[in-house]
N, CA and C atoms as a LAMMPS dump frame, in Angstrom:
ITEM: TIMESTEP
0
ITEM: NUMBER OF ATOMS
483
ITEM: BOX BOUNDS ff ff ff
-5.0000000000000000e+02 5.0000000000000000e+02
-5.0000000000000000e+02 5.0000000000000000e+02
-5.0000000000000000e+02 5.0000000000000000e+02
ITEM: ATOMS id mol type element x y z
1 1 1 N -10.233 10.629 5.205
2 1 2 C -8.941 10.39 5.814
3 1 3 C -8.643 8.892 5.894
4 2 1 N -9.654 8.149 6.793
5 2 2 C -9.112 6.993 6.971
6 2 3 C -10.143 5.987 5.562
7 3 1 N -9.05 5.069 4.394
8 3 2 C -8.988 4.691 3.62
9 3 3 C -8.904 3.324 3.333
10 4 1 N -9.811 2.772 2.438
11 4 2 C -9.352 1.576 2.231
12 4 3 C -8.56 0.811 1.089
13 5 1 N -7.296 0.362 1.003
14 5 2 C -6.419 0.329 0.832
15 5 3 C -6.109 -1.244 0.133
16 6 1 N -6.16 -1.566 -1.45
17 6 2 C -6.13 -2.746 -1.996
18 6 3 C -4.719 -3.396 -1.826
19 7 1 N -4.149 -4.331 -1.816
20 7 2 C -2.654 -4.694 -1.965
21 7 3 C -3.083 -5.978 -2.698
22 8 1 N -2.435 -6.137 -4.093
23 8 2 C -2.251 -7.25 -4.777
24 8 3 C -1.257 -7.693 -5.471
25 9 1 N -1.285 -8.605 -6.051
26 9 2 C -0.127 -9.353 -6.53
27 9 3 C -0.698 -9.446 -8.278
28 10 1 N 0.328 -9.05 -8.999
29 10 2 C 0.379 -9.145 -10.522
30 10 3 C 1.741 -9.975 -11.015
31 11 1 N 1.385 -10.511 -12.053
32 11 2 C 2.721 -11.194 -12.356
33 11 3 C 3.296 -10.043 -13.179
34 12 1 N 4.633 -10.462 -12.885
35 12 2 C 5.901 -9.393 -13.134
36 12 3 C 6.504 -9.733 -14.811
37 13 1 N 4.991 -9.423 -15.44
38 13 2 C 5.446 -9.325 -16.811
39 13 3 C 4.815 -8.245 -17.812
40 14 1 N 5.3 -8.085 -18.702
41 14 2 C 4.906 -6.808 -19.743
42 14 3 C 3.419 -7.04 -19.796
43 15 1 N 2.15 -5.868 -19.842
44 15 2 C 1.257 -5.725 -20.072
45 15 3 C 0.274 -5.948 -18.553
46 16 1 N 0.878 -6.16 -17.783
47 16 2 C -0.009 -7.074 -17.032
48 16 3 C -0.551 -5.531 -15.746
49 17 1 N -0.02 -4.312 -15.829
50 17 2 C -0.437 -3.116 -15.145
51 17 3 C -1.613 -2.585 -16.197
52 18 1 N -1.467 -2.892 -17.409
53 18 2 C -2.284 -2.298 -18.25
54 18 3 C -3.41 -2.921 -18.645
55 19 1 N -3.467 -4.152 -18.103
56 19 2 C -4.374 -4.791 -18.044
57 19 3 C -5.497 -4.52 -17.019
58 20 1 N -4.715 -4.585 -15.839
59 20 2 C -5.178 -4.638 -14.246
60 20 3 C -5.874 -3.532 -14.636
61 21 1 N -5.744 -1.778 -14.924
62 21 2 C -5.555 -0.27 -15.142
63 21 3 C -6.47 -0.582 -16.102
64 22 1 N -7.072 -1.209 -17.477
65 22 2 C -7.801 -1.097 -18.468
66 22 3 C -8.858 -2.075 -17.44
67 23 1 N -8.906 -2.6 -16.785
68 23 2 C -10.064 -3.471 -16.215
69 23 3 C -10.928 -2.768 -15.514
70 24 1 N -10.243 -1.606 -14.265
71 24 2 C -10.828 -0.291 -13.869
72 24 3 C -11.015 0.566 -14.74
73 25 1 N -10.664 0.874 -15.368
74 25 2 C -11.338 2.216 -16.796
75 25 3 C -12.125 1.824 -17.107
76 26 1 N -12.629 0.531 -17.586
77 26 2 C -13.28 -0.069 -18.446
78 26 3 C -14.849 0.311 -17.406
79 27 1 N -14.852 0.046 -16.391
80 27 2 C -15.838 0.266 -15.199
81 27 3 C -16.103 1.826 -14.732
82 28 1 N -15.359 2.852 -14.97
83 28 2 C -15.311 3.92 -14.449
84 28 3 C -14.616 4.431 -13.421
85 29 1 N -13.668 3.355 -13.061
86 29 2 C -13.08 3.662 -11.422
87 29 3 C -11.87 4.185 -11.639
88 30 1 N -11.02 5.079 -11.085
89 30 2 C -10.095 6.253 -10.785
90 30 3 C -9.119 5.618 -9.884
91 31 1 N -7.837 5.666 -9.894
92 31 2 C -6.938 5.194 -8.824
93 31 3 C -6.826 6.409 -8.793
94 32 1 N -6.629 6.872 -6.952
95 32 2 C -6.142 7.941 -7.099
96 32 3 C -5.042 7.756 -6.536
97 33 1 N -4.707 6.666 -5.99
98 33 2 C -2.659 6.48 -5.183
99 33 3 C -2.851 5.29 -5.516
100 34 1 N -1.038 5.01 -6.211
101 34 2 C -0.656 3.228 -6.73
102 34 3 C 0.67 3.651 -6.011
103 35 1 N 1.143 2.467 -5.627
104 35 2 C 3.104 1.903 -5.583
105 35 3 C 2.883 0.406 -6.049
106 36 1 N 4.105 0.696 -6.363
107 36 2 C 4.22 -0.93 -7.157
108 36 3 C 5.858 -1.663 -6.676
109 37 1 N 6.044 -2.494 -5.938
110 37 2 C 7.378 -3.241 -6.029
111 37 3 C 7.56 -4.142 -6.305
112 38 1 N 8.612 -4.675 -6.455
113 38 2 C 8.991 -6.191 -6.61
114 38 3 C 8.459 -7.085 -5.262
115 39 1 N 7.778 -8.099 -5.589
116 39 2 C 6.842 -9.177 -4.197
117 39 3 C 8.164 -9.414 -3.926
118 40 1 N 9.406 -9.933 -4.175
119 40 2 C 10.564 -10.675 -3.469
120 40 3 C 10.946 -10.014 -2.247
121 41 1 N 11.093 -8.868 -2.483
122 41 2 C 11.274 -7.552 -1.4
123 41 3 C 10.694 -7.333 -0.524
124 42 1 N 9.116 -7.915 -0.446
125 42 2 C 8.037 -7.72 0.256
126 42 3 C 8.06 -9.388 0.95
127 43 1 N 8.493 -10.012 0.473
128 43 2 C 8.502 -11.754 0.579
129 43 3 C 10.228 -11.808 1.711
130 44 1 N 10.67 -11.075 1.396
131 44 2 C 12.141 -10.399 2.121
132 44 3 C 12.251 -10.056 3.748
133 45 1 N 11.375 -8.925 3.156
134 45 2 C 10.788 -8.01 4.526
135 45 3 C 10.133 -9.427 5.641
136 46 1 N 9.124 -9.948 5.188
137 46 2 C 8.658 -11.425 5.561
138 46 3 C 9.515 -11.767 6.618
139 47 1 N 10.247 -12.553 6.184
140 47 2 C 11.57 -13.101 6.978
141 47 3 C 12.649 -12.156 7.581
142 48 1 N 12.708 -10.861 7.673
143 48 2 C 13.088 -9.892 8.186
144 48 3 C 12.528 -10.087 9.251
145 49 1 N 11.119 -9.918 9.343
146 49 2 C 9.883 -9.495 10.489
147 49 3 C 10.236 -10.999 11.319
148 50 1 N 10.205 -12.289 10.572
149 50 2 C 10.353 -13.209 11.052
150 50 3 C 11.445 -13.489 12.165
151 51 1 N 12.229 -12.718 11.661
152 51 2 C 13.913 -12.712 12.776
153 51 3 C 13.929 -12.418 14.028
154 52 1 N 12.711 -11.036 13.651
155 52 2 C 12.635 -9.713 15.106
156 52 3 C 11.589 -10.259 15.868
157 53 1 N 10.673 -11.2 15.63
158 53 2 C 9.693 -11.058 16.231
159 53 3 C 9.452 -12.722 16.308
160 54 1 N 10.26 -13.637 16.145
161 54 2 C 10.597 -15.323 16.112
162 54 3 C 8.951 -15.549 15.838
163 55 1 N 8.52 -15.222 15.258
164 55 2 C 7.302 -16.165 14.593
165 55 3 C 7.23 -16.455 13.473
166 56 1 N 6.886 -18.296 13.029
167 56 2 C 7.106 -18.429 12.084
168 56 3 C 6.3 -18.415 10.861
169 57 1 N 6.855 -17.726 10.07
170 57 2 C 6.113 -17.538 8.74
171 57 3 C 6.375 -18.809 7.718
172 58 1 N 7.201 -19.019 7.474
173 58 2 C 7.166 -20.313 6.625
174 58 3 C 9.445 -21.165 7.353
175 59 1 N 9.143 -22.414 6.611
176 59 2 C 10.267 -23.322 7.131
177 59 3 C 11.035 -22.577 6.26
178 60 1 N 12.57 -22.885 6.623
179 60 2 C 13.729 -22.311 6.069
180 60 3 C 13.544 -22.955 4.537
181 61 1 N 13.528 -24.423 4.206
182 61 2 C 13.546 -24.795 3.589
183 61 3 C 12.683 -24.389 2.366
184 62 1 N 11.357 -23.495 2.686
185 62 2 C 10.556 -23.074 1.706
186 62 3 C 10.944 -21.621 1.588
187 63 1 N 11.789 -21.045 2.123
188 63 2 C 12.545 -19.51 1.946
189 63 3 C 13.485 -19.176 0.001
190 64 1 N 13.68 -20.288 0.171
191 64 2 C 14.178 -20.177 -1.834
192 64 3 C 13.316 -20.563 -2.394
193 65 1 N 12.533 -20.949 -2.149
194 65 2 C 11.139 -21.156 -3.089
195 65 3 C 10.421 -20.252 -3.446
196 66 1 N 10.338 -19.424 -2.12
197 66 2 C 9.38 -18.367 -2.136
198 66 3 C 10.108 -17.038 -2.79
199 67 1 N 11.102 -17.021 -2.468
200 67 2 C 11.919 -15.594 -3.479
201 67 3 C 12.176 -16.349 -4.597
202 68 1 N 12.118 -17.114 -5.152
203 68 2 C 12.699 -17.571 -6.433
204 68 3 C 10.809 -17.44 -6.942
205 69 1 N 9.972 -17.947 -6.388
206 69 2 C 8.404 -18.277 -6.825
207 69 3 C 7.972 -15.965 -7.161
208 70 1 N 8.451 -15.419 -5.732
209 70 2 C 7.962 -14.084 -5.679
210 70 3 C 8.372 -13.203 -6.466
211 71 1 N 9.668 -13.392 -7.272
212 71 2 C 9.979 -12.607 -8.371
213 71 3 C 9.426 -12.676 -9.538
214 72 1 N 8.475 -13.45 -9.943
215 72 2 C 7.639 -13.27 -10.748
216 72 3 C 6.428 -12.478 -10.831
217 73 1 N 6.327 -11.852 -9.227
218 73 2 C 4.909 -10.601 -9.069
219 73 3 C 5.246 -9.987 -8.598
220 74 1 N 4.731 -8.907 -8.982
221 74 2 C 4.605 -7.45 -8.533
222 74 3 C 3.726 -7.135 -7.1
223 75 1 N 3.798 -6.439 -5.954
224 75 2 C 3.108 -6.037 -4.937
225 75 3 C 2.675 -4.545 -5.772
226 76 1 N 1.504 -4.43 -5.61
227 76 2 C 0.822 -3.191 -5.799
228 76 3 C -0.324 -2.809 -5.043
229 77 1 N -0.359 -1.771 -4.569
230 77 2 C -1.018 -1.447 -3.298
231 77 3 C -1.666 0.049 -4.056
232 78 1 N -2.733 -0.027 -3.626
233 78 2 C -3.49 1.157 -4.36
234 78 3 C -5.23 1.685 -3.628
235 79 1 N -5.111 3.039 -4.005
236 79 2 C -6.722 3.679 -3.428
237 79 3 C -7.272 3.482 -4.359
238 80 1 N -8.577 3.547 -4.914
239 80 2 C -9.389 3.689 -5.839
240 80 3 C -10.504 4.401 -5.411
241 81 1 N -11.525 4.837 -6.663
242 81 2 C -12.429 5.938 -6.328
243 81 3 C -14.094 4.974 -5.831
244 82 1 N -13.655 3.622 -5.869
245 82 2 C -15.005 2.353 -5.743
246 82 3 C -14.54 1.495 -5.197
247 83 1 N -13.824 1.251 -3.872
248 83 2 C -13.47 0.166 -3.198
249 83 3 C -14.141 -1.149 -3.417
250 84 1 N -15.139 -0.766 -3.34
251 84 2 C -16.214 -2.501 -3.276
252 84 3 C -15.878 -2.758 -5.127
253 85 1 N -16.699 -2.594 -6.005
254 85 2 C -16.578 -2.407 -7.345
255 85 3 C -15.259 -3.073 -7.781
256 86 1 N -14.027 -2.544 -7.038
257 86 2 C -12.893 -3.105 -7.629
258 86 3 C -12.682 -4.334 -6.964
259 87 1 N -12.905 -4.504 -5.66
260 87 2 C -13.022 -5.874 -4.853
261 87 3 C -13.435 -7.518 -5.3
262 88 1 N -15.201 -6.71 -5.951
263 88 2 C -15.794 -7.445 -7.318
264 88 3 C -15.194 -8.006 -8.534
265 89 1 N -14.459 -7.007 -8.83
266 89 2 C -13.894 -6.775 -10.311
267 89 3 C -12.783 -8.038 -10.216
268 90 1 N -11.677 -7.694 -8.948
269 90 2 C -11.146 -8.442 -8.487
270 90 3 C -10.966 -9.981 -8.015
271 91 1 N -12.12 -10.275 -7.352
272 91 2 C -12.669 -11.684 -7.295
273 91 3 C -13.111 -12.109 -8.508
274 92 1 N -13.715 -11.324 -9.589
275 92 2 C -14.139 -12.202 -10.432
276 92 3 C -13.08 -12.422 -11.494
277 93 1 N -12.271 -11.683 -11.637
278 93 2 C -11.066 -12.059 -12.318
279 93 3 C -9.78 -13.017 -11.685
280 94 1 N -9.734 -13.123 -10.593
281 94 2 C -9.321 -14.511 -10.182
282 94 3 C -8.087 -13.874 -9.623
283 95 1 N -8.027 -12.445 -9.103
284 95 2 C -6.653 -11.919 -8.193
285 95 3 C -6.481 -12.171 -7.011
286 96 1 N -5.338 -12.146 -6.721
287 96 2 C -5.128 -12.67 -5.309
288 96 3 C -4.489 -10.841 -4.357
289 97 1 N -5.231 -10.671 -3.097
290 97 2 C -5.815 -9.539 -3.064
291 97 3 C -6.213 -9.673 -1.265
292 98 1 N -5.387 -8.23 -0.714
293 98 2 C -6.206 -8.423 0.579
294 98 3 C -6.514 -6.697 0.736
295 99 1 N -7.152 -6.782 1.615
296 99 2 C -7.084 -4.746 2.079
297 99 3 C -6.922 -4.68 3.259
298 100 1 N -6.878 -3.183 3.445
299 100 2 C -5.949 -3.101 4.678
300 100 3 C -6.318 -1.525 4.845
301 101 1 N -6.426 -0.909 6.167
302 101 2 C -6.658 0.292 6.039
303 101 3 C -5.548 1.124 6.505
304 102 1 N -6.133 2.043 5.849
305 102 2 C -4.761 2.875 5.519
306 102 3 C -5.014 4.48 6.153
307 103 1 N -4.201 5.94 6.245
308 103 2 C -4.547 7.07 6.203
309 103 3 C -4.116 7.898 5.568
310 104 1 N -5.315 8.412 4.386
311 104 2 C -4.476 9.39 3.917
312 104 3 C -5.468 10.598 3.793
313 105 1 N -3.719 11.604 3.377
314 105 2 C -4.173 12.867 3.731
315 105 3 C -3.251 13.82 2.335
316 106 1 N -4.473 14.768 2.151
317 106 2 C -3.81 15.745 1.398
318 106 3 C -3.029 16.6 2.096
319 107 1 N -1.984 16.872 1.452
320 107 2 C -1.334 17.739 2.005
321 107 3 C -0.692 19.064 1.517
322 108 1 N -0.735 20.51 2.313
323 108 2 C 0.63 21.321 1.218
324 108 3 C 1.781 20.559 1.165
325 109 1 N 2.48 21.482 -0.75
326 109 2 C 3.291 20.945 -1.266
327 109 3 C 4.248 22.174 -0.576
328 110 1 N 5.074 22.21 0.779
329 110 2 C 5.925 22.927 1.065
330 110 3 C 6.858 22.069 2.013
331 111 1 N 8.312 22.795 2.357
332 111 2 C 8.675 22.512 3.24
333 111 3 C 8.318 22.532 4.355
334 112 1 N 8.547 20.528 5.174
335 112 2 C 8.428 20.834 6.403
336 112 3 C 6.351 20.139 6.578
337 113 1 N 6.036 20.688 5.978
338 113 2 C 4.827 19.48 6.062
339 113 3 C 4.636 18.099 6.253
340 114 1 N 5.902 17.365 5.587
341 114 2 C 6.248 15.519 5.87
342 114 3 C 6.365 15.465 7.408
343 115 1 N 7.644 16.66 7.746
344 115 2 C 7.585 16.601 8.705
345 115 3 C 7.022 16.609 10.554
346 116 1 N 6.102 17.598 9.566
347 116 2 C 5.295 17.611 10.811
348 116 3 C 4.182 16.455 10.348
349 117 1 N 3.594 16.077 9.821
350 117 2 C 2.825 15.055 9.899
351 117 3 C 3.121 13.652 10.394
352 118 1 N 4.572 13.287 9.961
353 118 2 C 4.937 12.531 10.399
354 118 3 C 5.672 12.625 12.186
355 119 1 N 6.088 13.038 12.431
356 119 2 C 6.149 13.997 13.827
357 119 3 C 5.016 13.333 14.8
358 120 1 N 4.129 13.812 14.286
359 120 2 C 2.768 13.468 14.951
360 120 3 C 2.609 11.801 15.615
361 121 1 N 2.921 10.965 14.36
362 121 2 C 3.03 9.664 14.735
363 121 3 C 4.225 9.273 15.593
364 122 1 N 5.09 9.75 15.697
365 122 2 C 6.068 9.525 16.579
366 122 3 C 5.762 10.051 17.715
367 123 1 N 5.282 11.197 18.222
368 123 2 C 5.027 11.916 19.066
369 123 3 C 3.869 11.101 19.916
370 124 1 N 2.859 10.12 19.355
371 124 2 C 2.299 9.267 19.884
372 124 3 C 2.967 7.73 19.761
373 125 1 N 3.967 7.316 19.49
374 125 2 C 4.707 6.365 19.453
375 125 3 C 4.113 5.453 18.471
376 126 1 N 3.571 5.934 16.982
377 126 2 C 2.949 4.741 16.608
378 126 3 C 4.035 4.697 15.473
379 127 1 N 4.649 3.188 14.976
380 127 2 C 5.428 3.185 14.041
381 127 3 C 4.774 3.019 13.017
382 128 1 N 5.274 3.719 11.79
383 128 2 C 4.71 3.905 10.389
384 128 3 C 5.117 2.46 9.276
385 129 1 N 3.957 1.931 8.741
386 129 2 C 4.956 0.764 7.99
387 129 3 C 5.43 0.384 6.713
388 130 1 N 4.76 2.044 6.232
389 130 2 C 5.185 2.369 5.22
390 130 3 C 4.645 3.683 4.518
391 131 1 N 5.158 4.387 3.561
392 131 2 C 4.187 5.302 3.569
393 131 3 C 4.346 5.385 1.694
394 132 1 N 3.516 6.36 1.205
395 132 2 C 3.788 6.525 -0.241
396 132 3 C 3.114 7.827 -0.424
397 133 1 N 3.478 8.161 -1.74
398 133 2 C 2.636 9.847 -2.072
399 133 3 C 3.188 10.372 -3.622
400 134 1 N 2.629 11.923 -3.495
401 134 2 C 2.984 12.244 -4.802
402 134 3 C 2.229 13.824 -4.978
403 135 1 N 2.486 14.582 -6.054
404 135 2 C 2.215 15.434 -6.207
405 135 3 C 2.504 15.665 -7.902
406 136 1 N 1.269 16.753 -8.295
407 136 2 C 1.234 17.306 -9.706
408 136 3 C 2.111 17.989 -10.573
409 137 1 N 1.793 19.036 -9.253
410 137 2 C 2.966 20.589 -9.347
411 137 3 C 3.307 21.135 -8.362
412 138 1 N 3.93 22.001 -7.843
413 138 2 C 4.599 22.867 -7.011
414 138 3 C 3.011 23.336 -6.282
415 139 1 N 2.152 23.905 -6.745
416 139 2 C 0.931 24.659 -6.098
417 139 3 C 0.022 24.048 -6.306
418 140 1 N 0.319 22.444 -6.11
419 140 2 C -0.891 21.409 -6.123
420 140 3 C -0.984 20.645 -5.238
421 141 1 N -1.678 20.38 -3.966
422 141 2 C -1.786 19.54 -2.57
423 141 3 C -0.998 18.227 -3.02
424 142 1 N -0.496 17.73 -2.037
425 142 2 C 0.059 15.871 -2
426 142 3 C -0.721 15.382 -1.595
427 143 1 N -1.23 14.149 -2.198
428 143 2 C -1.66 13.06 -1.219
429 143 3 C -0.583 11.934 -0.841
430 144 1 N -0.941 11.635 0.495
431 144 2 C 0.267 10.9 1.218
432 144 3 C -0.839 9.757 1.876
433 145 1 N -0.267 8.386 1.721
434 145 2 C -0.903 7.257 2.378
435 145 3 C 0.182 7.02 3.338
436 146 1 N -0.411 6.465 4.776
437 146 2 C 0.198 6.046 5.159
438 146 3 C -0.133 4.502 6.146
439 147 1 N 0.61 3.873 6.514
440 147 2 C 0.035 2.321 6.551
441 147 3 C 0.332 2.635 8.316
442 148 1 N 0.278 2.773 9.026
443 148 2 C 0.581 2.994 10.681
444 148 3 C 0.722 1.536 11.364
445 149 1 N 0.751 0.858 12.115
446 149 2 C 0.716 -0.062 12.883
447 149 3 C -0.315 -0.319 13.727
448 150 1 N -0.377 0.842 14.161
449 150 2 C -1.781 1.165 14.989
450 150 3 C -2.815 1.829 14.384
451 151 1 N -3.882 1.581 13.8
452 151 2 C -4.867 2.396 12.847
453 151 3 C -5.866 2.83 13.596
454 152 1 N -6.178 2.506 14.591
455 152 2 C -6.97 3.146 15.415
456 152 3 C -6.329 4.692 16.204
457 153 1 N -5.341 4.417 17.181
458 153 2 C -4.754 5.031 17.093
459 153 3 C -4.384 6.332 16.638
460 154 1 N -3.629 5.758 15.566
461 154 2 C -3.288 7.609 14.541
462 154 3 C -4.7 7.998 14.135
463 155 1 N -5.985 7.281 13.592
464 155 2 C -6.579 7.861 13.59
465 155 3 C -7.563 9.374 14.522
466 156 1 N -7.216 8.88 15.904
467 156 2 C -7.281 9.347 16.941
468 156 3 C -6.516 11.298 17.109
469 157 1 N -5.112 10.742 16.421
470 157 2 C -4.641 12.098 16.228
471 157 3 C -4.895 12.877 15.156
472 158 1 N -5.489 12.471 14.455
473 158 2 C -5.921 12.968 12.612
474 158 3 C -7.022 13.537 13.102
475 159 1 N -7.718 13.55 13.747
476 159 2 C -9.317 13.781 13.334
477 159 3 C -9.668 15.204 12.817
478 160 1 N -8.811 16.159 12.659
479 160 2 C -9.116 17.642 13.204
480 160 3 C -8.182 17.931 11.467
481 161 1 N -7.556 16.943 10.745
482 161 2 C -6.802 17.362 9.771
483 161 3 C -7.862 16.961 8.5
């Protein structure tokens, strides 16, 4: 359930997922959950958070730098089947890279399951800060990550799932 969770930065050019993706194959390791966005968006959010919560993340003056600098990488956040291994893999190839723990959970593919799972975290007031997922087929479990605020916490209400 509770997961550890890579987030890195790739530059936002052709080949460069298939690279990252052939570096784990090449080793044996399995992603089993990726999202990928644009860093500007994530560099965005930044100064969003910065507004609500007046702490400062960087001077105004370095705010066009940094979205003009962040559209050149990709945020990609991903499970793998060798946390440490890719960590390695990672440092020695020179990525820039933090982790973060995460929870995830398989889930049925029916109506009304998001909901109640997510339910749950509200129902203990923990805000979610992002979530991601996916599925095969219709009669194939989801896995769903989710990033909580409080990780201790939701873990607390998971234990039994």
């Amino acid at each position: 359930m509770v997961r550890t969770e890579i987030s890195l930065f790739l530059k936002n050019i052709p080949g460069e997922l298939g690279r990252l993706s052939s570096l784990l194959c090449n080793e044996g390791i399995n992603i089993d959950a990726i999202t990928i966005q644009d860093a500007s968006k994530y560099v965005d959010e930044l100064f969003q958070a910065r507004g609500k919560s007046l702490k400062r993340i960087a001077s105004a003056a370095s705010y066009n730098s940094m979205m003009k600098d962040s559209a050149k990488f990709a945020l990609i956040r991903l499970l793998v089947s060798n946390t440490d291994k890719v960590i390695d893999l990672l440092v020695k190839n020179e990525y820039v890279f933090e982790i973060n723990k995460v929870i995830a959970i398989e889930l049925d593919n029916k109506p009304g399951t998001l909901s109640e799972i997510s339910s749950k975290f509200g129902k203990e007031d923990i805000n979610i800060s992002y979530i991601y997922g996916s599925v095969s087929s219709p009669s194939a479990k989801c896995l769903f990550v989710f990033c909580p605020e409080d990780i201790e916490k939701a873990i607390s209400i998971f234990k039994n799932i």
